[in-house]
DRENSELUM-337498 format. One line per 2 residues: their letters; for each residue x, y, z of N, C-alpha, C. Coordinates in steps of 0.05 Angstrom, whole numbers, always signed. Layout:
<rs>
A> X/Y/Z/X/Y/Z/X/Y/Z  ... .
</rs>
This chain:
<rs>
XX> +937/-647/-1609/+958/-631/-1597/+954/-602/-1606  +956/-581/-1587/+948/-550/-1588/+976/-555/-1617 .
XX> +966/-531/-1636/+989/-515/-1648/+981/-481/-1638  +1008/-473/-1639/+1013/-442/-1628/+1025/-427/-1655 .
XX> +1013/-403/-1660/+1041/-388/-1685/+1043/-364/-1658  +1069/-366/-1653/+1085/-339/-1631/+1085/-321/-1646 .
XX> +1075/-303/-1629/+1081/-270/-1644/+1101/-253/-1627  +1117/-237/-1629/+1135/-215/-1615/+1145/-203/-1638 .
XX> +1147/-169/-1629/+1149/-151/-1642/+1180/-149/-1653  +1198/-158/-1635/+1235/-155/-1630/+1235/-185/-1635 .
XX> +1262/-188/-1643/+1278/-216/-1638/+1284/-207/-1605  +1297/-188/-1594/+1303/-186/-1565/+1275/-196/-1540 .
XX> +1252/-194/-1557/+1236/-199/-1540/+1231/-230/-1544  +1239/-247/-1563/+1238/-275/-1573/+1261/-289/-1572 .
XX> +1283/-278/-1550/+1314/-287/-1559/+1309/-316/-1536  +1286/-319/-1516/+1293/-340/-1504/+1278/-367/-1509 .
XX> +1252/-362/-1531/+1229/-381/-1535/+1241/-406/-1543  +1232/-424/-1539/+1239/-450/-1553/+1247/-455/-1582 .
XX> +1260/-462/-1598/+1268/-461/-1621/+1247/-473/-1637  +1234/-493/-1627/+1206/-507/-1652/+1188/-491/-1648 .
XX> +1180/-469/-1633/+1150/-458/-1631/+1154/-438/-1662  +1128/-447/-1682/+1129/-426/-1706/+1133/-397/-1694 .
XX> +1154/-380/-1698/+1156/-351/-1692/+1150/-331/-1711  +1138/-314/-1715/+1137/-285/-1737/+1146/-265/-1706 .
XX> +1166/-251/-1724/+1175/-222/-1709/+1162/-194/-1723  +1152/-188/-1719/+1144/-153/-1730/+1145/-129/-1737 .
XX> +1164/-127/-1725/+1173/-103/-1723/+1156/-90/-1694  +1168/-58/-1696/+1148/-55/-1669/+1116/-34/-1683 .
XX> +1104/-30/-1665/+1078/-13/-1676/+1051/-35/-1686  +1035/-15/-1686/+1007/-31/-1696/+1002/-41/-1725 .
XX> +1011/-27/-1737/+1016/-31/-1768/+1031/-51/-1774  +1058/-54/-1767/+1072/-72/-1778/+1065/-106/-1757 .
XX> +1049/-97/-1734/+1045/-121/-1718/+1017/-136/-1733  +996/-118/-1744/+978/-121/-1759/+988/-138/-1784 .
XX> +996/-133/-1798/+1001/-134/-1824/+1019/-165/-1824  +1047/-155/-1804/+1060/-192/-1809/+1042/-211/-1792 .
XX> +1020/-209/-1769/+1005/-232/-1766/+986/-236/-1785  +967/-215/-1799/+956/-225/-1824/+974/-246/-1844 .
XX> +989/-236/-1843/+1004/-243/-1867/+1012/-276/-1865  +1019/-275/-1829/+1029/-306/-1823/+1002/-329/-1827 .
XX> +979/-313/-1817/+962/-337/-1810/+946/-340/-1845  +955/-317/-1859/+940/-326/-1888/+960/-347/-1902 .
XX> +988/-347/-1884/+1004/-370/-1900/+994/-400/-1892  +972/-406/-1876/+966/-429/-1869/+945/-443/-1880 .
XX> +950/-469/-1888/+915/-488/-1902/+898/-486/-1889  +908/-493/-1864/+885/-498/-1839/+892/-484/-1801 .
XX> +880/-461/-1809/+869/-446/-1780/+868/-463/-1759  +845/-495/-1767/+844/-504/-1748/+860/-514/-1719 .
XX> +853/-505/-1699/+860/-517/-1668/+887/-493/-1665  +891/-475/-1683/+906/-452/-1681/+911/-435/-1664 .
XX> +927/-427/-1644/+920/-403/-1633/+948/-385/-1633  +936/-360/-1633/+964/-342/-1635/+971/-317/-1616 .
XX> +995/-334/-1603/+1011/-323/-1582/+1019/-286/-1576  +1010/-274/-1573/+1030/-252/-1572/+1049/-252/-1549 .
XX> +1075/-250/-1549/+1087/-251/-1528/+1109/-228/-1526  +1105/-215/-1509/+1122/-186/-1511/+1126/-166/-1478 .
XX> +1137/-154/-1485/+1136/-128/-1463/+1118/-119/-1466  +1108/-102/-1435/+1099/-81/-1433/+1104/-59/-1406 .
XX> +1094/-30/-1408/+1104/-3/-1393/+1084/-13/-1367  +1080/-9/-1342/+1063/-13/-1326/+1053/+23/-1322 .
XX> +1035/+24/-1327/+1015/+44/-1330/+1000/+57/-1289  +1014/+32/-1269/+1005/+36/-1247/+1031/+29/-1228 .
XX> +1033/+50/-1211/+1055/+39/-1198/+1058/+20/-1179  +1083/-1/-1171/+1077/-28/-1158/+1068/-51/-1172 .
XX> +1060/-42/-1207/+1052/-74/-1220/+1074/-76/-1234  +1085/-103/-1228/+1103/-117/-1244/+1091/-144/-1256 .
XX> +1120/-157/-1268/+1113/-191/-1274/+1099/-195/-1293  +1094/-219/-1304/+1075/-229/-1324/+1049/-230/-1325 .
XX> +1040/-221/-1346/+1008/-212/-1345/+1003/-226/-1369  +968/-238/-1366/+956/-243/-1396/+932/-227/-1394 .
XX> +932/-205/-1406/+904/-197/-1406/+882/-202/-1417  +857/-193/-1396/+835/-205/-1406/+817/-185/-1429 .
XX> +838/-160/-1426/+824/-140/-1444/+840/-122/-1462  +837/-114/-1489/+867/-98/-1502/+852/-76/-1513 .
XX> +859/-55/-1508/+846/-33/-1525/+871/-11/-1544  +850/-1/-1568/+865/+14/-1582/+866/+46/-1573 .
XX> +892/+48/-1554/+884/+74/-1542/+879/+98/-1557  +901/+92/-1583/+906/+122/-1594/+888/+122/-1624 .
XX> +870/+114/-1621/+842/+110/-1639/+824/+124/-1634  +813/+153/-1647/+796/+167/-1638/+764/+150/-1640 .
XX> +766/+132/-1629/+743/+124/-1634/+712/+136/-1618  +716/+156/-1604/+690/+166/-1600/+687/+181/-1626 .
XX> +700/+199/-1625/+685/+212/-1667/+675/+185/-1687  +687/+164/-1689/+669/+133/-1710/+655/+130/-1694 .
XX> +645/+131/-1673/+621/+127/-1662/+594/+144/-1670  +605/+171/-1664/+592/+186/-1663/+586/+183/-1692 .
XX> +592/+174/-1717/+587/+172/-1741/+579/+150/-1752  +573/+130/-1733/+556/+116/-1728/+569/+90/-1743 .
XX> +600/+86/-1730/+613/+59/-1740/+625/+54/-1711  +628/+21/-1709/+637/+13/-1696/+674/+1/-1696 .
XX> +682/+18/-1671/+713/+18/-1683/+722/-12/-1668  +711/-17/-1661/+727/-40/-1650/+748/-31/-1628 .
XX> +740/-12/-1610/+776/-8/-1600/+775/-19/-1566  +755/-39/-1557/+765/-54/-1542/+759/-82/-1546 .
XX> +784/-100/-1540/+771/-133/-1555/+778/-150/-1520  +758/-165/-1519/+753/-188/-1501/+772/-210/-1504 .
XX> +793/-212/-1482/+810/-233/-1492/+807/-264/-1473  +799/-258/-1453/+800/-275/-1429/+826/-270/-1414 .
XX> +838/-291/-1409/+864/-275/-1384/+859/-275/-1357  +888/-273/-1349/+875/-263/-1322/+870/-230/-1307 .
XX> +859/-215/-1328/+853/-193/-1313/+854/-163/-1315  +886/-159/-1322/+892/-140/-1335/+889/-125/-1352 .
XX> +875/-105/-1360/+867/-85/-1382/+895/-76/-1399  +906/-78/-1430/+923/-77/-1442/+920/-44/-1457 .
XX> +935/-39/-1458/+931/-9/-1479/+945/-8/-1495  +941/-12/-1529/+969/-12/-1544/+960/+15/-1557 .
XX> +985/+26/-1566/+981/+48/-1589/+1015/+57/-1599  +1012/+72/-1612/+1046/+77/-1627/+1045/+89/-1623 .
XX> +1048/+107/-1602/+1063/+120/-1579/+1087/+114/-1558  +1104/+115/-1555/+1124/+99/-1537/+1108/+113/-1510 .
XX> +1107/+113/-1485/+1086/+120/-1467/+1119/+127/-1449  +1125/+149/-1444/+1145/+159/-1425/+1129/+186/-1406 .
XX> +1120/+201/-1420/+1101/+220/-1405/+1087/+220/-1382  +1096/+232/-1366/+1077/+229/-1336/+1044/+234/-1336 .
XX> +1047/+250/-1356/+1009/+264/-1365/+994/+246/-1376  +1010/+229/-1394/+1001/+214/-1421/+990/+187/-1398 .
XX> +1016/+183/-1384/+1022/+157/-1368/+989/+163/-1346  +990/+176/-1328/+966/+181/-1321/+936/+179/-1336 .
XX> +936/+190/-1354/+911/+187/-1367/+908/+162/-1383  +919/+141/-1394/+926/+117/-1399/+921/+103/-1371 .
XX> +935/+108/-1350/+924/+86/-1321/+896/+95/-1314  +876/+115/-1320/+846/+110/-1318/+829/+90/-1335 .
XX> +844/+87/-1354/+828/+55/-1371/+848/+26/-1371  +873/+25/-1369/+883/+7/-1378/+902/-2/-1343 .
XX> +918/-17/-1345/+935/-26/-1317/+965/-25/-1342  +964/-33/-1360/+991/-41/-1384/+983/-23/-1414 .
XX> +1013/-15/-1421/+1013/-11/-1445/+1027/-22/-1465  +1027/-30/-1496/+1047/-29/-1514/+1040/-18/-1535 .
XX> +1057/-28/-1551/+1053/-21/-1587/+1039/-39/-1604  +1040/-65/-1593/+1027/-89/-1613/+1004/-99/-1606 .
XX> +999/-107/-1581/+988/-127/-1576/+961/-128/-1591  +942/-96/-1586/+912/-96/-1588/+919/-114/-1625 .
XX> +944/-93/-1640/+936/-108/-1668/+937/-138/-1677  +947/-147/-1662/+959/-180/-1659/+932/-192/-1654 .
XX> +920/-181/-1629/+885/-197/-1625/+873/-185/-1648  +872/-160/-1660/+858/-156/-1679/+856/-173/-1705 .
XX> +886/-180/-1720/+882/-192/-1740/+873/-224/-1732  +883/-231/-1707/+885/-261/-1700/+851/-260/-1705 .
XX> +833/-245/-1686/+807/-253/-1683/+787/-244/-1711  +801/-234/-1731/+782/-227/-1757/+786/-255/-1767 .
XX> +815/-262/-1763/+818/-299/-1785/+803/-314/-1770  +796/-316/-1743/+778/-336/-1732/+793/-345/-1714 .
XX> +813/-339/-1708/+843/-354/-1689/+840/-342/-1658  +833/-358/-1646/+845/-344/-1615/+863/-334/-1605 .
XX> +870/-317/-1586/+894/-302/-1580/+898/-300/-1555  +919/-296/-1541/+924/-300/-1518/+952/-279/-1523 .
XX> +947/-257/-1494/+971/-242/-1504/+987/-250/-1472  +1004/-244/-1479/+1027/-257/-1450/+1051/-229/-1451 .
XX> +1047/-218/-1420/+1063/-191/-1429/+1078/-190/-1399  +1101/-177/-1406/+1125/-171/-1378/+1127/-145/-1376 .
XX> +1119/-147/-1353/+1130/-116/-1349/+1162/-107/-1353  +1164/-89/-1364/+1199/-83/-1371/+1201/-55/-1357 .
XX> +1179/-42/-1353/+1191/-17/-1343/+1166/-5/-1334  +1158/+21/-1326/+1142/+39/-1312/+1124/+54/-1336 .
XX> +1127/+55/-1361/+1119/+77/-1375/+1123/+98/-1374  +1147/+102/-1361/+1159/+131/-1352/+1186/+135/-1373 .
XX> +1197/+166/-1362/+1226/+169/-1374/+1251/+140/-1373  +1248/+131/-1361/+1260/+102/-1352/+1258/+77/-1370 .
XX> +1238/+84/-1383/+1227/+68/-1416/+1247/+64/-1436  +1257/+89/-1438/+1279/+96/-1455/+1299/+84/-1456 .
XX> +1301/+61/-1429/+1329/+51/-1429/+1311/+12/-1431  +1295/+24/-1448/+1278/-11/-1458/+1298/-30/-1462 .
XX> +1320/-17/-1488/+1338/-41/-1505/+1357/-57/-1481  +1361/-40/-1457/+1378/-49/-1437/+1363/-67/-1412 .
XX> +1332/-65/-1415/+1311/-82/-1398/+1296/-106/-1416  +1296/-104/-1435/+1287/-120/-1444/+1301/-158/-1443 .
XX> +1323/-158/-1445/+1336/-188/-1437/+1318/-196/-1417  +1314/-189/-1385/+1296/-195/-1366/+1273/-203/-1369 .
XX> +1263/-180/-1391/+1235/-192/-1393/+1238/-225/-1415  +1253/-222/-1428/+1256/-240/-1455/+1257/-270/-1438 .
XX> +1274/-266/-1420/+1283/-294/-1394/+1253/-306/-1381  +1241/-283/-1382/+1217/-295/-1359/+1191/-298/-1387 .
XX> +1192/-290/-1408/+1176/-300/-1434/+1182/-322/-1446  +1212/-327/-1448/+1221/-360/-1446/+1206/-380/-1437 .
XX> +1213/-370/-1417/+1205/-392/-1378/+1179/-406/-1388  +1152/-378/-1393/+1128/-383/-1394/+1119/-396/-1412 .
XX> +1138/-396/-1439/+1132/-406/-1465/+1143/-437/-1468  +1169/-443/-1454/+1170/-470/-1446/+1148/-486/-1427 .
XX> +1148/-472/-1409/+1127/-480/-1390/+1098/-490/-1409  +1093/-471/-1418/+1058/-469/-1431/+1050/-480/-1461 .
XX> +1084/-474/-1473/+1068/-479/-1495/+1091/-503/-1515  +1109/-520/-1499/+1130/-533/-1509/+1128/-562/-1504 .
</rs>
């Protein structure tokens, strides 16, 4: 039988999951999304047959995409990683997830900017705050990851009113998490 450890950054984004699925909440951002999935999967004997959920919102970076996405790709947008390159380290700042499709962009930035929002939709289709660190720590322990993300808003000025969109998305992260993983 699969085991899952769920990840989401909010209790508001976890208010509809099933009550037995193991949950860690995070806080929001890459740091603290980093740090409590390290922290969850080093509380375990055995990794094995493990995999860890991210399940959360995200800004749609293109106009006309909505709905539930798993992406097949997460990158660390706000990582200067051409300068570690150029210095001849590898930053890691896009990870291979499988999925169906969608290019992810996390960084701790809240993404409201029309400029920002633009230049973010030439690499990515979605943005958040957690996800890339969630695959990051999941895939250093050896754990697979699967991120599962709702669109809640545009990445626009309209973002701002997240705490009041977010229930919607939380309903249809439920749905998928009964569905998939209960």
């Amino acid at each position: 039988m699969p085991r899952y450890l769920v990840v989401s950054a909010t209790k508001a984004e976890a208010a509809y999951l099933p009550a037995d699925l193991p949950l860690v909440i995070t806080g929001m951002g890459k740091v603290a999304a980093a740090t409590a999935t390290a922290a969850a999967l080093a509380g375990y004997d055995d990794l094995g047959g493990l995999t860890a959920i991210n399940l959360g919102t995200a800004g749609a970076l293109k106009d006309g995409l909505d709905g539930l996405h798993l992406p097949s790709v997460v990158l660390n947008h706000d990582l200067d990683a051409d300068a570690l390159r150029a210095l001849g380290y590898d930053p890691r700042d896009r990870l291979e997830l499988g999925g169906d499709g969608p290019v992810l962009a996390t960084g701790d930035a809240f993404v409201t900017d029309p400029i920002r929002r633009a230049a973010l939709a030439e690499r990515a289709d979605l943005v958040d705050m957690e996800g890339y660190a969630v695959a990051y720590a999941a895939q250093r322990a050896g754990v697979p990851v699967r991120l599962v993300k709702h669109v809640s808003d545009n990445a626009d000025s309209a973002a701002l009113d997240w705490p009041s969109l977010v229930d919607a998305s939380a309903r249809v992260l439920g749905d998928w998490a009964t569905d998939n993983l209960a």
